[in-house]
C-alpha positions as CSV (number, residue, x, y, z in Angstrom):
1,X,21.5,-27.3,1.8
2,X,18.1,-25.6,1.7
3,X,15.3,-27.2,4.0
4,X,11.8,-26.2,2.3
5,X,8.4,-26.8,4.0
6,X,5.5,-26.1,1.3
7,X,3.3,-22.8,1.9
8,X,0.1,-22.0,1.0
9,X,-3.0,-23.6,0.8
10,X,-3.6,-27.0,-1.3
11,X,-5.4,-26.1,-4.6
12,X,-8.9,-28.2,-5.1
13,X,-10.4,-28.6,-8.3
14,X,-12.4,-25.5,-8.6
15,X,-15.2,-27.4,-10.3
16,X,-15.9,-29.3,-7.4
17,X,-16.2,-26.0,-4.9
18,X,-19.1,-23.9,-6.1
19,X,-21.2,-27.0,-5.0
20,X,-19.4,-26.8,-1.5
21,X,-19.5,-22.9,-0.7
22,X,-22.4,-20.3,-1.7
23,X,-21.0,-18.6,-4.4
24,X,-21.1,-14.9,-4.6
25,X,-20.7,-11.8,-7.4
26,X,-17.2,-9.9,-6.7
27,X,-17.6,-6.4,-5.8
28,X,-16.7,-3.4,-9.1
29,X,-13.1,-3.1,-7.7
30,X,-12.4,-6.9,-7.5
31,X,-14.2,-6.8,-11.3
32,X,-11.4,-4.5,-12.7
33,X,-8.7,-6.5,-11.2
34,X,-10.3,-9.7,-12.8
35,X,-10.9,-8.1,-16.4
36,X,-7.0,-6.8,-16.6
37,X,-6.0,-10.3,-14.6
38,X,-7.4,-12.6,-16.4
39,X,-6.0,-10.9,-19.6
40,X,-2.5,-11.4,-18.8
41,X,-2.9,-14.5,-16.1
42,X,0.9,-15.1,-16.0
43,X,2.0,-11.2,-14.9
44,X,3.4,-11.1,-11.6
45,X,1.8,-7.0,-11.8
46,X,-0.9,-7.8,-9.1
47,X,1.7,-9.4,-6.5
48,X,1.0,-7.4,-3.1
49,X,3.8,-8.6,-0.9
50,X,4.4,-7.7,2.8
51,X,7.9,-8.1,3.8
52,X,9.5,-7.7,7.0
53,X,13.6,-8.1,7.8
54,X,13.0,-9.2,11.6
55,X,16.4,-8.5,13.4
56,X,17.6,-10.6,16.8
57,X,16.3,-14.0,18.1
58,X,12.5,-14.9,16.9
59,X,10.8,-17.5,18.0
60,X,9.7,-19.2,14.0
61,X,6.6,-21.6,15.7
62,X,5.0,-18.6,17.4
63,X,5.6,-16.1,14.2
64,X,4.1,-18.9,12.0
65,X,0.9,-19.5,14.2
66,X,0.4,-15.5,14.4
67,X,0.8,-15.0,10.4
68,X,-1.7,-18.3,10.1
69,X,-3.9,-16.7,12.3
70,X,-4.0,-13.3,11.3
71,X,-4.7,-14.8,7.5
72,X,-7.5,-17.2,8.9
73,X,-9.5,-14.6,10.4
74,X,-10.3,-12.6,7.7
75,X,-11.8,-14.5,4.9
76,X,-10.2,-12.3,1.8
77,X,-7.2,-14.7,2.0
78,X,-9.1,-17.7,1.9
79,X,-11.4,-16.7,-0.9
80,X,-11.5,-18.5,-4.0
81,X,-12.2,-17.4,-7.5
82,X,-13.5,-18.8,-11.0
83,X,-15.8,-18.2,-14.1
84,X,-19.4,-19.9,-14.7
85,X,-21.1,-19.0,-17.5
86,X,-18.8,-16.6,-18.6
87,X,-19.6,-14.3,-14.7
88,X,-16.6,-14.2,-12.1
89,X,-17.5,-16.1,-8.9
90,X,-16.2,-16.5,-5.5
91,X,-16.5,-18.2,-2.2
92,X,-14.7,-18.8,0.7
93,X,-12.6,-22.1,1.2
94,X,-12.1,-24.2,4.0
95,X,-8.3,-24.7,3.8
96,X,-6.2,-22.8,6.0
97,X,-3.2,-21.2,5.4
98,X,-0.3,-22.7,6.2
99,X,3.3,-21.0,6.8
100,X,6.0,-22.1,4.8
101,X,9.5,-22.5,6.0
102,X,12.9,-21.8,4.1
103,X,16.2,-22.1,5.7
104,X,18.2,-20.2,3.5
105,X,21.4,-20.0,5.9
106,X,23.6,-22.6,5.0
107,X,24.1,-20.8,1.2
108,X,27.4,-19.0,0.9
109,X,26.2,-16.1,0.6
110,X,22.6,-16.2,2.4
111,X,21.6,-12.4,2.5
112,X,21.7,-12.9,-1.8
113,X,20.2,-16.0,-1.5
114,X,17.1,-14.7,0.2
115,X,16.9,-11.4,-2.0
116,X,17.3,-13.8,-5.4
117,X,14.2,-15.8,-3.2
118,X,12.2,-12.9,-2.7
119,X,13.2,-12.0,-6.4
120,X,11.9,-14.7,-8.0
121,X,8.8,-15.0,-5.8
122,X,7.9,-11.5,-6.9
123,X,7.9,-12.2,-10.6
124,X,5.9,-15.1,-10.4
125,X,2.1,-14.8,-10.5
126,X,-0.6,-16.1,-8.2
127,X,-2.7,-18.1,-10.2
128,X,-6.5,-16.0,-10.7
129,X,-9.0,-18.1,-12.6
130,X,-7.7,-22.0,-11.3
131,X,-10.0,-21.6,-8.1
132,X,-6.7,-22.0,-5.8
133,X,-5.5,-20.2,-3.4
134,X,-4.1,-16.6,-3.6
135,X,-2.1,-16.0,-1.0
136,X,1.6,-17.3,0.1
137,X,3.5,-16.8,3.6
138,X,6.6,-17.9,4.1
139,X,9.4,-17.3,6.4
140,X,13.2,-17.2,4.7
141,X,16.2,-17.9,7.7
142,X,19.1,-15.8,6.7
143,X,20.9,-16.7,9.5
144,X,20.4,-17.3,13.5
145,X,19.6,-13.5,13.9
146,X,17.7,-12.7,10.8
147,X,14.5,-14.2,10.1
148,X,12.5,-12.3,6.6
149,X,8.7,-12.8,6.8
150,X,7.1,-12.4,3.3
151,X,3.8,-12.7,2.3
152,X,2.6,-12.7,-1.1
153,X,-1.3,-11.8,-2.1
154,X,-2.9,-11.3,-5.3
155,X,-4.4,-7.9,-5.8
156,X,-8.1,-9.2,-5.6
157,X,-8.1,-10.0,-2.3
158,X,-6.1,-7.6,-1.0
159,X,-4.8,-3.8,-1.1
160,X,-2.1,-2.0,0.5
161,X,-4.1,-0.9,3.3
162,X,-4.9,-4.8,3.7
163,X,-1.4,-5.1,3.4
164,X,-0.3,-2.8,6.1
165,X,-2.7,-3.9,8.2
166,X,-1.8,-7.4,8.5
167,X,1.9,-6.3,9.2
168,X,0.3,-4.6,12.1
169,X,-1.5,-7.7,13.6
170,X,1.0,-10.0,13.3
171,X,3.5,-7.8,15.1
172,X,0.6,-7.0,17.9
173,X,-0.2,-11.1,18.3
174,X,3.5,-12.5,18.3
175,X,4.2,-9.8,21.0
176,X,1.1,-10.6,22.7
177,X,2.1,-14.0,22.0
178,X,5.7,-14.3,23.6
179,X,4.9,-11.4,25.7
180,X,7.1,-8.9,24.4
181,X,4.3,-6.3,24.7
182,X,3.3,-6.1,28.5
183,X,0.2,-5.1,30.0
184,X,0.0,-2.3,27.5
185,X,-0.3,-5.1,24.7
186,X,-3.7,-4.6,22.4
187,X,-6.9,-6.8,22.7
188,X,-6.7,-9.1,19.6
189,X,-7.5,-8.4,16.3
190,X,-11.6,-8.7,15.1
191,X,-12.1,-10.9,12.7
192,X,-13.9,-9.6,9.2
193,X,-15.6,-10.7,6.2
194,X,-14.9,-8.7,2.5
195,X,-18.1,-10.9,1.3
196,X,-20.8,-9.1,3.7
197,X,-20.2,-5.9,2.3
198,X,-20.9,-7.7,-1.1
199,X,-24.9,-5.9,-0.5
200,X,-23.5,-2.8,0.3
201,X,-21.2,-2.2,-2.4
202,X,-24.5,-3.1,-4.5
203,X,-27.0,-1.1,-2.9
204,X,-24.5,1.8,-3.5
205,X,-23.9,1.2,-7.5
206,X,-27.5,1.0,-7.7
207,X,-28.9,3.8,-5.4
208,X,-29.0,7.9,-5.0
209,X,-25.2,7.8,-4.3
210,X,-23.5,6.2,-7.3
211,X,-26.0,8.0,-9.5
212,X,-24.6,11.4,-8.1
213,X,-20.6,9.8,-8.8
214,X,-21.8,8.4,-12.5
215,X,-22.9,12.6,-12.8
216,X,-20.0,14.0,-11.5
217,X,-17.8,11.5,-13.7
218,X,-19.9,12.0,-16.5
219,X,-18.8,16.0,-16.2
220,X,-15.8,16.1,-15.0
221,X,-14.9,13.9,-17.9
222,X,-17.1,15.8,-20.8
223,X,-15.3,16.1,-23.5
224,X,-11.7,14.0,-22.2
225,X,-9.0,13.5,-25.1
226,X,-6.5,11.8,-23.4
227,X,-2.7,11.8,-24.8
228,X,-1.6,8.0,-24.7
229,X,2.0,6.9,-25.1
230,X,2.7,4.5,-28.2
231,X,3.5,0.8,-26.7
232,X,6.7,-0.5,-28.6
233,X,8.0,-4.0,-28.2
234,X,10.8,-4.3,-25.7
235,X,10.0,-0.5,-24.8
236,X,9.4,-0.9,-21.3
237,X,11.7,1.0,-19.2
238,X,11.6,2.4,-15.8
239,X,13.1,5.4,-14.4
240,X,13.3,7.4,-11.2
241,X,13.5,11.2,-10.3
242,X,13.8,12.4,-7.0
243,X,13.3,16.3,-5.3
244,X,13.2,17.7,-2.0
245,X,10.0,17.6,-0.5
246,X,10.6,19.5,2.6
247,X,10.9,22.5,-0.3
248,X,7.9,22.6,-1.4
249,X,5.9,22.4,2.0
250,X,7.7,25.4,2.7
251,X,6.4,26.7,0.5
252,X,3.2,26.1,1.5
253,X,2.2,23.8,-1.2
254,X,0.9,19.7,-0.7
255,X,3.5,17.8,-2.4
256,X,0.9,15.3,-4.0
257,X,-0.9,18.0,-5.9
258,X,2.7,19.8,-6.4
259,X,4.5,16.6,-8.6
260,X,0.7,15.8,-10.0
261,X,0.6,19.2,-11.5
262,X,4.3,19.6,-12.3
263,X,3.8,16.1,-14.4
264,X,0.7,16.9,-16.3
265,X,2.6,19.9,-17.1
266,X,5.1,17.7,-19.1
267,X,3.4,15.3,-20.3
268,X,1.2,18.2,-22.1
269,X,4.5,19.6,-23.6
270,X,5.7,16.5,-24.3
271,X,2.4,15.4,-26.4
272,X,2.0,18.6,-27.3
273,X,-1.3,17.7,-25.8
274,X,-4.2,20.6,-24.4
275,X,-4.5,18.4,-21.2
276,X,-3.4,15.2,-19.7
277,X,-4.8,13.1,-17.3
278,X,-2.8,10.4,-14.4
279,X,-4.3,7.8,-12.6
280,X,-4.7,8.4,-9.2
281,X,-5.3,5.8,-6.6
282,X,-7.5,6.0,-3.6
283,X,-7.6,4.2,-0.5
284,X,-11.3,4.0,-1.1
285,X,-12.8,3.5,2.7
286,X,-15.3,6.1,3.8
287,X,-16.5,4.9,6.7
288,X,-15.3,3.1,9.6
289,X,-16.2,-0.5,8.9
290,X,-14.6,-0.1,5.9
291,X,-11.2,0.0,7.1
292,X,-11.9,-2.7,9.6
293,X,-12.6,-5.2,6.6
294,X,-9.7,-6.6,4.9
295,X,-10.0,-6.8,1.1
296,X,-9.4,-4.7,-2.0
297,X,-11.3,-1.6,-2.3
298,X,-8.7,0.6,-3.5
299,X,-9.8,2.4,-7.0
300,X,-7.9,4.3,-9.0
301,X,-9.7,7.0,-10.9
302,X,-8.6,9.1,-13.6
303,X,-7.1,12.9,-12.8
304,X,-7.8,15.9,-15.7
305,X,-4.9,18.2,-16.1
306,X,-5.2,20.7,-18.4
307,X,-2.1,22.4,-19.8
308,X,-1.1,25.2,-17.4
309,X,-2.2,28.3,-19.9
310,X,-0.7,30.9,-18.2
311,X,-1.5,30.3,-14.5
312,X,1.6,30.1,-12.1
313,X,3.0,27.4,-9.9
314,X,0.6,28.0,-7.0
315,X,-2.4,28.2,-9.2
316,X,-1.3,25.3,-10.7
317,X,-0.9,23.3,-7.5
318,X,-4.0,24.8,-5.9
319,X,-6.1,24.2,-8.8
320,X,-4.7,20.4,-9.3
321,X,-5.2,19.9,-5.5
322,X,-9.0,20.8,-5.4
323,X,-9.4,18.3,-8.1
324,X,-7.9,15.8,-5.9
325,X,-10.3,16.7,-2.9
326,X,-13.3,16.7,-5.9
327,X,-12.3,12.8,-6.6
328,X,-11.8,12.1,-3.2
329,X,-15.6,12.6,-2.4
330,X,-16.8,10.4,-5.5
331,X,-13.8,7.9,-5.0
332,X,-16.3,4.8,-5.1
333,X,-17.4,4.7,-8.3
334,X,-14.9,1.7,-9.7
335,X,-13.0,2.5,-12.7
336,X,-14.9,0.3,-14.9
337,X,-18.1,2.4,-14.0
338,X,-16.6,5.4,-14.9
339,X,-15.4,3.9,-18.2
340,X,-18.6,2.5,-19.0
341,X,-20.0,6.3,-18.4
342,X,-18.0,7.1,-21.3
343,X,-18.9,7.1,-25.2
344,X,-17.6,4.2,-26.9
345,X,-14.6,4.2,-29.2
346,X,-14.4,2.2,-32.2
347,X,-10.4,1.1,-31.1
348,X,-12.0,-1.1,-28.1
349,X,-12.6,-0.6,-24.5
350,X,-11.5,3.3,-23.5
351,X,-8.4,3.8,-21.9
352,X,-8.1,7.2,-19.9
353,X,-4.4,7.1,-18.5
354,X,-0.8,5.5,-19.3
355,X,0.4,6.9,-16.0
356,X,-0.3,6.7,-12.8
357,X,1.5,8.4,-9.8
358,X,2.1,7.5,-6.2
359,X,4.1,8.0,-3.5
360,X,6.7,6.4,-1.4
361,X,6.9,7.0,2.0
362,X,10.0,6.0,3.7
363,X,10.4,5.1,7.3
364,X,13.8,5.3,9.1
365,X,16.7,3.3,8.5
366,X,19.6,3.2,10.3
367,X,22.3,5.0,8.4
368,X,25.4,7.8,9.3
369,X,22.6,10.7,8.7
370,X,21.4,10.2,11.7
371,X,24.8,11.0,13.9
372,X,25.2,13.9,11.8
373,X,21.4,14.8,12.6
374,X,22.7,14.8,16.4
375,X,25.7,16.7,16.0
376,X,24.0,19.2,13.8
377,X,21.7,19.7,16.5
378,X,24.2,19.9,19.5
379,X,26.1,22.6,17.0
380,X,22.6,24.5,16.8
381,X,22.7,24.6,20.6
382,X,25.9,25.2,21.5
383,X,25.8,28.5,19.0
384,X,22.0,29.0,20.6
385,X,21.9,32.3,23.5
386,X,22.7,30.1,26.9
387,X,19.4,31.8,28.9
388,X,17.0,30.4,25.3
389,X,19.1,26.9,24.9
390,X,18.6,26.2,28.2
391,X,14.7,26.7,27.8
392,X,14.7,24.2,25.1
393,X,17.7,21.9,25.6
394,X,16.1,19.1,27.1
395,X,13.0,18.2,24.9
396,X,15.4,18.8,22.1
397,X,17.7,16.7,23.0
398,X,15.0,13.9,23.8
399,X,13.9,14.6,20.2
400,X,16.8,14.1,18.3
401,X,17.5,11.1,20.4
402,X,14.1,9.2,19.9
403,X,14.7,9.6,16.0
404,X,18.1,8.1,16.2
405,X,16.9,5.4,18.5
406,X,13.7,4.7,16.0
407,X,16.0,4.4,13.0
408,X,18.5,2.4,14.5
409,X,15.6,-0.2,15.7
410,X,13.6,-0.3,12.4
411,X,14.9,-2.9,11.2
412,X,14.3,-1.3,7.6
413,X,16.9,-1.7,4.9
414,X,18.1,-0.1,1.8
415,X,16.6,-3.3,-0.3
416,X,13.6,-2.5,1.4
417,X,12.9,1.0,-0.4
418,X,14.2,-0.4,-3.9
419,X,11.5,-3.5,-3.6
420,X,8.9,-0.6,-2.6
421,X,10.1,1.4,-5.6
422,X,9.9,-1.6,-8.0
423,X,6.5,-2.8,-7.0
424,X,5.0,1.3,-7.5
425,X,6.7,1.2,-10.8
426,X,5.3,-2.2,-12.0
427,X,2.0,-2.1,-10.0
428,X,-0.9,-2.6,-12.6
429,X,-3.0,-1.1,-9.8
430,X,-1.0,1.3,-7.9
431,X,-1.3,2.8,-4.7
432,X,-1.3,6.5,-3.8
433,X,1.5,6.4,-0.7
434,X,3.8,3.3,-0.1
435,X,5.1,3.3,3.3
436,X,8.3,1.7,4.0
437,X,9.5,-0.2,7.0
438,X,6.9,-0.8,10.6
439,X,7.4,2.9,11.8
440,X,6.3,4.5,8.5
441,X,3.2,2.1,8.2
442,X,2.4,2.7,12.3
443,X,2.4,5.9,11.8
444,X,0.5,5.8,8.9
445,X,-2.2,3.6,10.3
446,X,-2.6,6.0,13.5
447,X,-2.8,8.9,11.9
448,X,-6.0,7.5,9.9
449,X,-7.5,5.8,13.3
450,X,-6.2,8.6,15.4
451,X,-7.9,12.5,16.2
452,X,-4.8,14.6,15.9
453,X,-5.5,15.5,19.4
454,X,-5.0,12.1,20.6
455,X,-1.8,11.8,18.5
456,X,-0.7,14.8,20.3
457,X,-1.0,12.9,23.8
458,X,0.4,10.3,22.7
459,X,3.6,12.2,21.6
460,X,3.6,14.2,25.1
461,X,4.1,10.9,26.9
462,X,6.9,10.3,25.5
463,X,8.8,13.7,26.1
464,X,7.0,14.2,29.4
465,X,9.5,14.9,31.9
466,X,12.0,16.1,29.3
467,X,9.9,19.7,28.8
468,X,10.5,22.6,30.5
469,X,8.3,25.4,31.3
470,X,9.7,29.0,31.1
């Protein structure tokens, strides 16, 4: 027997709310979400979902209020949108968000049962233009020790640093909450609003500063013959390749700009194309306030590749990566901006890419790897000089023991990587790093908020005492 609580918001007419809310223009990144969205309103490709596997007893009323919290205070989940007079509006609603509750623990097999849940919520689609809500939150009981958390967002309100962020508050109130975080717990959360930087986002499109990214478009794209792949009905396939990573850093070489450049490569041979170009997405958030607001600004902008003519692996990769750093510093100029700074082609609107690429970033998971990890190291000891092994046993010991404790608390799942995997493959707006699981997307948020040196502290607190000094 399944018990079902409704989540979400109630959908009002949406005729009846632009005389209820001021209405407001969406920003040029919302724009190009609503121009492919509204094309194809029944694809599930703009689903951002945040999924947790919460392990041990949880307390569901607590979790529920956080997530409803957490949603409420930032007013890209309770935004609205429809069409007047052929313009895109939106506004911010009243309702709140409620938590729905699925007790999924009673099936015979209730591990499937919530993965065929999770399954089917994924491949349905949030609807854009009906003026209802676009956001979903729901907690699936597996069982009395596994609680899932999923939340499910439509990609106009929200991006995967929205995405990540969220997971990070609602872990930070229900510990503050039940009081699993101490006196070391964070201050709450600040509220913010994606429609005040509605001026902003203006004054830059029309001021000095997207004038200087409409040039530097303009060039970089002089001239652009990009090699599309013929759609065939039925021809949609995915794939996956895989390499060692930790290869090419040792080599000295950034693995974004290595498997950029390695794939432009092919796909020039394999159009038998002069150049190819990806689409690469960027986080898009300057400054500071920017990644305090929750909302979509990420943009994904088109990467040139010419075909490698002679130049070797390292001038490849150099060459790709300082193309990278060139589109990181005009990374504001939406997509549809820089289209629109193109000539016009009698076929329709211009299309620049067929591919884009990102990257998965996995956190730990708890499997045999890591024992082996810890007896590899012990080995490297034992076979280490005593007088040098003693000089370094300690901290390395703590070491290797911290990242088999961190994996075997993570919480984070096999299924949790293939989701992550699926959702980068069938993104329509992809994002340039996924990270998987609450340690990769902590560390990933500290590292942004973080100085290095402050990072560095923090790791010496938790080896102090374990170090030796020679």
């Amino acid at each position: 027997m399944n018990r079902t609580v409704a989540a979400g918001a109630t959908p009002r007419d949406p005729r009846a709310q632009p005389q209820q809310h001021p209405q407001s223009p969406l920003t040029a990144y919302q724009r190009d979400i609503w121009a492919a969205g509204s094309q194809a309103p029944q694809s599930p490709q703009f689903n951002c979902v945040l999924h947790e596997s919460l392990r041990g007893p949880v307390d569901h009323e607590v979790l529920a209020r956080c997530v409803e919290h957490v949603l409420h205070r930032h007013t890209t989940f309770r935004l609205r949108f429809a069409e007047h007079a052929g313009r895109p509006l939106q506004w911010v609603a009243d309702e709140a968000i409620r938590v729905g509750r699925i007790d999924l623990s009673h099936e015979p097999e209730p591990q499937a049962a919530c993965a065929e849940w999770m399954r089917r919520s994924m491949a349905t689609a949030l609807p854009l233009t009906e003026g209802g809500g676009l956001v979903e939150a729901t907690l699936l009981l597996e069982g009395p020790d596994v609680t899932h958390l999923h939340v499910k967002a439509h990609h106009i309100v929200a991006d995967g640093w929205t995405i990540n962020r969220v997971s990070h508050e609602i872990t930070e109130d229900y510990a503050r909450a039940t009081g699993a975080g101490g006196q070391g717990a964070a201050d709450p959360c600040a509220s913010s609003s994606y429609l005040a930087l509605i001026e902003e986002e203006a004054a830059y499109r029309a001021g000095a500063a997207g004038d200087r990214d409409r040039a530097f478009h303009r060039e970089a794209l002089a001239g652009v013959e990009p090699a599309l792949f013929t759609r065939t009905p039925g021809g949609d396939r995915h794939g996956r390749h895989s390499f060692v990573v930790e290869q090419v850093r040792a080599a000295g070489l950034a693995p974004f700009a290595y498997v950029a450049a390695m794939f432009g490569t092919w796909l020039t041979r394999l159009h038998r194309s002069p150049e190819a170009v990806l689409g690469v997405p960027f986080l898009n958030r300057p400054e500071s306030h920017h990644k305090d607001t929750l909302g979509q600004f990420a943009n994904t902008l088109p990467l040139r590749l010419p075909a490698h003519g002679g130049r070797t692996v390292r001038e490849l990769v150099a060459d790709t990566q300082q193309s990278i750093v060139d589109l990181r510093h005009h990374e504001r100029l939406s997509l549809g901006d820089v289209l629109r700074e193109l000539p016009s082609t009698a076929g329709g609107p211009r299309q620049l890419f067929d591919v884009t690429l990102s990257v998965v970033k996995p956190g730990a998971i708890a499997t045999p790897i890591w024992r082996k990890v810890r007896e590899a190291g012990e080995k490297i000891l034992n076979e280490t000089p005593h007088d040098i092994a003693e000089l370094y046993r300690l901290p390395f010991e703590e070491f290797l023991r911290m990242n088999e404790q961190r994996a075997q608390s993570s919480g984070t799942q096999p299924e949790d990587f293939a989701r992550t995997v699926f959702r980068a493959l069938t993104s329509a707006q992809p994002r340039t790093r996924y990270c998987v699981g609450n340690d990769a997307r902590t560390a990933a948020l500290l590292s942004r908020l973080l100085p290095d040196a402050a990072l560095d502290r923090g790791f010496h607190q938790l080896t102090k005492g374990t170090s030796r000094n020679p």
